[in-house]
C-alpha positions in Angstrom: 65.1 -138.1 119.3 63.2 -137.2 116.2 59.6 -136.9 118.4 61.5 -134.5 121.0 62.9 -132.3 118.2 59.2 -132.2 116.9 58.1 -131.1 120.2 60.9 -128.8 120.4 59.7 -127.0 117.1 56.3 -127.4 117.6 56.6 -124.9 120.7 58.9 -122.6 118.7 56.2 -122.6 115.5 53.6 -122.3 118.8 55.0 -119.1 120.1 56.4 -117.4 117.0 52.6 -117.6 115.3 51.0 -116.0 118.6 53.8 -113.6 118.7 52.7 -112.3 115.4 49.4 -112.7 115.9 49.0 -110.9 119.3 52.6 -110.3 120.7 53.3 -107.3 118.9 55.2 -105.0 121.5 53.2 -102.4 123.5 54.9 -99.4 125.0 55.4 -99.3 128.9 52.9 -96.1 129.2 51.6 -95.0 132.7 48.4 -94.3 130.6 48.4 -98.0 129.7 49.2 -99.4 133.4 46.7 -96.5 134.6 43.8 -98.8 133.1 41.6 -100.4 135.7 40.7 -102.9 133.6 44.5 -104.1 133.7 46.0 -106.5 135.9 48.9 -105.4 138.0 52.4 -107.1 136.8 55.3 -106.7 139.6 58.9 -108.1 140.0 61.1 -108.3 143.0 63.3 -105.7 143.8 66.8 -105.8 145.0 68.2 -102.8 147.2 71.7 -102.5 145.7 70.9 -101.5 142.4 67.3 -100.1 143.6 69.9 -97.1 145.3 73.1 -97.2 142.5 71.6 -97.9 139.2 69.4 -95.6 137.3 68.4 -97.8 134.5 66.8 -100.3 137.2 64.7 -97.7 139.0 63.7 -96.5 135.5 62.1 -100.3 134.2 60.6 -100.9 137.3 58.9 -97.4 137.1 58.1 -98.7 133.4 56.8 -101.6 134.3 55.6 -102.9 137.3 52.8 -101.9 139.3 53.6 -103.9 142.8 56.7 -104.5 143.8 58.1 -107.5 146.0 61.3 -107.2 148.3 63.8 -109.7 147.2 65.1 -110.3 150.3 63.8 -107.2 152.7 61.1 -109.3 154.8 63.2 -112.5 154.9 64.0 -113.5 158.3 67.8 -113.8 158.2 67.7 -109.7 157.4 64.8 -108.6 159.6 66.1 -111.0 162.7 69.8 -110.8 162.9 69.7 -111.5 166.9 66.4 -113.0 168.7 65.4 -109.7 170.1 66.3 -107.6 167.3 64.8 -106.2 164.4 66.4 -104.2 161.4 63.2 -102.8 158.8 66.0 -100.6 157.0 66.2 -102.9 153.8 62.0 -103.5 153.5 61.4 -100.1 154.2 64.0 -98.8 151.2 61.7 -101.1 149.0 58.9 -99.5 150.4 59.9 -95.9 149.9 60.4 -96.1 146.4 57.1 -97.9 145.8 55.5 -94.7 148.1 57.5 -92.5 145.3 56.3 -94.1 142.4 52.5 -94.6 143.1 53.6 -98.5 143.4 52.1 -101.3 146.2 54.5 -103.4 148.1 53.8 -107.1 148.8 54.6 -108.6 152.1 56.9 -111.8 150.9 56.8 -114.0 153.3 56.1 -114.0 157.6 56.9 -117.7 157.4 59.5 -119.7 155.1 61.5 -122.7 155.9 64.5 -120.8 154.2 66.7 -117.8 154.6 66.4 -118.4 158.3 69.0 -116.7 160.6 71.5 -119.2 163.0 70.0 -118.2 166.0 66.9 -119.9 165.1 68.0 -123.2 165.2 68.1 -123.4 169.0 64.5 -122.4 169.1 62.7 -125.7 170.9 59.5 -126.4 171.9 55.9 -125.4 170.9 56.1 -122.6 173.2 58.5 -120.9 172.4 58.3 -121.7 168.8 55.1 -120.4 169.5 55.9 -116.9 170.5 58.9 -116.4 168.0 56.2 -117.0 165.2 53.7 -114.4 167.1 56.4 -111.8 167.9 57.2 -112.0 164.4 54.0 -111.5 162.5 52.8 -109.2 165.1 55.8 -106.5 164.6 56.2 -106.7 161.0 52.4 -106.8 159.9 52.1 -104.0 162.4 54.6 -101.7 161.2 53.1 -102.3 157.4 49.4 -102.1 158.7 47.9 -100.6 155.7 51.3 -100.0 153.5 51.3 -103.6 152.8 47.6 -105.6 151.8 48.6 -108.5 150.8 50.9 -110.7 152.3 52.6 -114.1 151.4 52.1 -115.5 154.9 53.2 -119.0 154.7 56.1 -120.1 151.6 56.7 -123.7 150.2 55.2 -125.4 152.8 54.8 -128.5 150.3 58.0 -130.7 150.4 59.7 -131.7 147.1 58.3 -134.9 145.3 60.4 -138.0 145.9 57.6 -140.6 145.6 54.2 -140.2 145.5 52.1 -137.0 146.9 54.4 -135.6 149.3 54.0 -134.3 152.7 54.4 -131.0 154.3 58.5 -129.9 154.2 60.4 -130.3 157.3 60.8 -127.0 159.3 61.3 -126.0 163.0 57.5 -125.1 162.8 56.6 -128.6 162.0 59.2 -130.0 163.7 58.2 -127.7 167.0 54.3 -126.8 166.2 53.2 -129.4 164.2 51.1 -129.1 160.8 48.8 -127.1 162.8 51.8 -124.2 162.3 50.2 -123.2 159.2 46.8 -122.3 160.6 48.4 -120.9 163.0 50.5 -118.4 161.0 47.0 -117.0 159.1 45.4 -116.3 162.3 47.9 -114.8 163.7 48.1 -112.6 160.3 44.5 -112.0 160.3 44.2 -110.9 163.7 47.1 -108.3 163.2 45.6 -106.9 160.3 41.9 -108.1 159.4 41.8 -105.8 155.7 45.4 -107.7 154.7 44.7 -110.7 151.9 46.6 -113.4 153.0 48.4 -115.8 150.8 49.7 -119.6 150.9 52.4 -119.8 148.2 53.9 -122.6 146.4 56.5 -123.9 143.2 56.0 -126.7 140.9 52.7 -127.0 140.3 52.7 -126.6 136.2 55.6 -128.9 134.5 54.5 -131.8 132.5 57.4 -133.6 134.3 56.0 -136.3 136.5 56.6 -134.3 139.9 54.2 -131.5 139.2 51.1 -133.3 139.6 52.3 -134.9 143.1 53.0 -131.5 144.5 49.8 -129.8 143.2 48.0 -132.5 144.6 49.3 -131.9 147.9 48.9 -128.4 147.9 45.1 -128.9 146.5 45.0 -131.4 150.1 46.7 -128.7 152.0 43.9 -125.9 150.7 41.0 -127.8 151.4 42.4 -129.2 154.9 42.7 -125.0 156.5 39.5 -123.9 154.8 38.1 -126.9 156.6 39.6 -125.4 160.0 38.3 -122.2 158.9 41.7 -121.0 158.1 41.3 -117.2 156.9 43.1 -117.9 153.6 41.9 -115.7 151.3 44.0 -116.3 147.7 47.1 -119.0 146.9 50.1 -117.8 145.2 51.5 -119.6 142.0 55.3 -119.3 142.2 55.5 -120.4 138.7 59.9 -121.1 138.3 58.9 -123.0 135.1 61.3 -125.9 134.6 61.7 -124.8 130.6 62.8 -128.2 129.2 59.1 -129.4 130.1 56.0 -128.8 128.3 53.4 -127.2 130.6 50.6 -129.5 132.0 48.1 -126.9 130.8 44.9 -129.2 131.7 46.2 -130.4 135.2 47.1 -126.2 135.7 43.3 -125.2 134.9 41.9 -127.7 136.7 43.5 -126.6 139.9 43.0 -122.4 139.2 38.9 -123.8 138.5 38.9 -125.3 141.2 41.0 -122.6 143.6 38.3 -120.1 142.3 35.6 -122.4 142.8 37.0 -122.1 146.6 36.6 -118.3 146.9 40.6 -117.9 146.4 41.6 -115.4 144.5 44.6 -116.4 142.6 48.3 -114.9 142.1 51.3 -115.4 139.9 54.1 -114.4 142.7 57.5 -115.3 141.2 57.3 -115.9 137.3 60.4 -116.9 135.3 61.6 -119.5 133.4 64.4 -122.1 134.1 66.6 -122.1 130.8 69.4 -124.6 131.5 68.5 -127.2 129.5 67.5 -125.1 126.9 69.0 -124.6 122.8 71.7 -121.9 123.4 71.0 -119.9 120.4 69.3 -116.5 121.5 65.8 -116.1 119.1 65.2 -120.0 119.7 65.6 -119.8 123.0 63.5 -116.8 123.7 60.6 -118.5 121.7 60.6 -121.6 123.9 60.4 -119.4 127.1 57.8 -117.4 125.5 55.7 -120.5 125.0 56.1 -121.9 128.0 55.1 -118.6 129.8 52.2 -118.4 127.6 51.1 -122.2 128.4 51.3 -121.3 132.0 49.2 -117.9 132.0 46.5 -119.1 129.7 45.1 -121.8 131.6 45.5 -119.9 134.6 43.8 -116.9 133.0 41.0 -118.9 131.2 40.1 -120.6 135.0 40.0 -117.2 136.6 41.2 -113.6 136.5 44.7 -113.4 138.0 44.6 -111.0 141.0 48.4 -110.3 140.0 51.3 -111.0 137.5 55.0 -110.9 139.1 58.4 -112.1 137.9 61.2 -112.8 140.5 63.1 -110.2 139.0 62.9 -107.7 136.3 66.0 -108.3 133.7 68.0 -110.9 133.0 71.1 -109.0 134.6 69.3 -109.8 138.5 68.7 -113.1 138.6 69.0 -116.3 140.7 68.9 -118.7 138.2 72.6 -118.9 137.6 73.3 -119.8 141.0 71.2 -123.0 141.0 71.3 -123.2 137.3 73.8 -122.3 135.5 74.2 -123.0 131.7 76.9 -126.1 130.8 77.3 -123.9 127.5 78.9 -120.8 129.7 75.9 -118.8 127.7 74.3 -116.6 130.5 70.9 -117.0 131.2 67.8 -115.6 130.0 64.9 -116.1 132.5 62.8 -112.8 132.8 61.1 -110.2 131.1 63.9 -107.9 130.1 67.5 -108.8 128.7 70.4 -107.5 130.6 70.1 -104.5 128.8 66.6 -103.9 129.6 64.9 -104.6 126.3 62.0 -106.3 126.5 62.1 -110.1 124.9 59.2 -112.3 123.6 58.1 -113.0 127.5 57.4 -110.0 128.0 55.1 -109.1 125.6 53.2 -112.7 126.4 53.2 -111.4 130.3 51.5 -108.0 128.7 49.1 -109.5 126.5 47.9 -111.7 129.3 47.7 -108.4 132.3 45.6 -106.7 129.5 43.3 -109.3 130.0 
């Protein structure tokens, strides 16, 4: 007990002496984000109070740079019959990033989640096959230019149960094979040659005995397509920090180094900070984040130059976490960047100090 309360205040000292020392709040200027020198920070967006809710369309217009659908270019929204396609919700997304001198990121082409019911009689290579093709091929084609980088294949790593674990079932695998992921990227590449094209993965940071498995498979699973000549071109860093643990800062560098060393450029896709297990009390609480998010980026950032910073939502108020994660202490949770009232918190001026390069 008394060596985890150490750690526990050791973080808290950790983050409240960088927060004076180079935390101090900067103001969301356009002249600021204007700065080439900058690296872009993003969120996700979600539609409903992206169209009723003025305060949300002002701190993403404060803030972010790129911009990723929540759920826009998810499978279960864009294919609600096999033949049919509905672009409103993406394209909502994409309007107000045309409006407001934003990017949109294409997230994802191929997930093994948030798949509609039809899907599940899909059978067979072939015509798993074309339902892949049809798929990329429509939407990469409608975005051709409006969109540049793409997440093209999500979480294809399965969770840890022992040892370095596989690749997660799927009706790709289970129809296609592991060869589906190869496929996906040509596919991708053919549609739109100028697009960057991402693999993107969770877990790879925590200091919890799991991480290292699963960065070790997706290192394998890297090295395997550029072998195949794969056109991957950058890997995405989901980065849902498990708060409780410390960050395995030295296994994280290690893997950016050597992502660089590959040619990849490398992205921070979904940033925010799993606060379950976390002291209840607000400032403590907040400090811990802040540290955690600041052992993240800094190895990351010290191996190479992110190619992007983005949080799976902007405030606290738009969040997944309590669905999955809920607090035992009925205290909401605090994951992202901005409180429910859209102030920033200690996060964000880490996030900042670290897109200021």
């Amino acid at each position: 007990m008394r060596s985890r309360r150490q750690a526990l205040m050791t973080a808290v000292h950790a983050a409240a002496g960088f927060a004076a020392a180079a935390m101090a709040p900067r103001p969301a200027t356009a002249a600021l984000f204007g700065s080439p020198s900058r690296i872009p920070f993003g969120a996700c967006v979600r539609n409903d109070p992206l169209q009723a809710e003025a305060d949300y369309r002002a701190a993403l217009k404060s803030y972010c740079q790129q911009l990723t659908s929540e759920g826009g270019l998810f499978w279960t929204l864009l294919r609600p019959a096999r033949d049919q396609f509905d672009f409103g919700p993406a394209d909502i997304a994409l309007a107000f990033c045309d409006r407001n001198k934003m990017t949109l990121r294409g997230h994802t082409l191929v997930w093994y989640g948030a798949m509609p019911k039809w899907t599940n009689n899909i059978e067979g290579a072939a015509d798993a096959e074309h339902q892949m093709t049809l798929h990329i091929e429509r939407v990469m084609s409608r975005y051709r230019g409006k969109i540049k980088t793409w997440h093209v294949v999500n979480e294809a790593i399965d969770n840890p149960k022992t040892g370095v674990p596989g690749l997660r079932p799927n009706i790709w695998l289970q129809n296609l094979g592991d060869g589906y992921i190869d496929k996906a990227f040509r596919i991708a590449h053919r549609v739109d040659p100028d697009a960057e094209l991402l693999l993107c993965d969770y877990d790879i940071e925590c200091a919890d005995g799991t991480s290292p498995n699963k960065r070790e498979a997706l290192r394998t699973l890297v090295h395997s397509l550029l072998d195949r000549g794969t056109p991957l071109h950058g890997v995405g860093l989901q980065g849902h920090i498990k708060g409780k643990y410390e960050i395995d800062r030295d296994g994280v560098f290690k893997f950016a180094s050597e992502m660089h060393s590959l040619g990849l450029s490398v992205h921070i896709t979904e940033l925010d900070v799993i606060d379950n297990d976390l002291p209840g009390p607000v400032p403590l609480r907040d400090a811990i984040i802040a540290s955690r998010v600041y052992d993240f980026l800094e190895p990351v950032s010290t191996a190479v130059r992110p190619a992007f910073i983005g949080t799976w939502g902007i405030t606290d108020r738009y969040t997944w976490i309590p669905e999955w994660y809920k607090r035992s202490d009925g205290l909401p949770n605090r994951p992202l960047p901005l409180d429910e009232n859209y102030q920033p918190k200690p996060m964000w001026n880490v996030i900042d100090y670290f897109c200021n390069g």
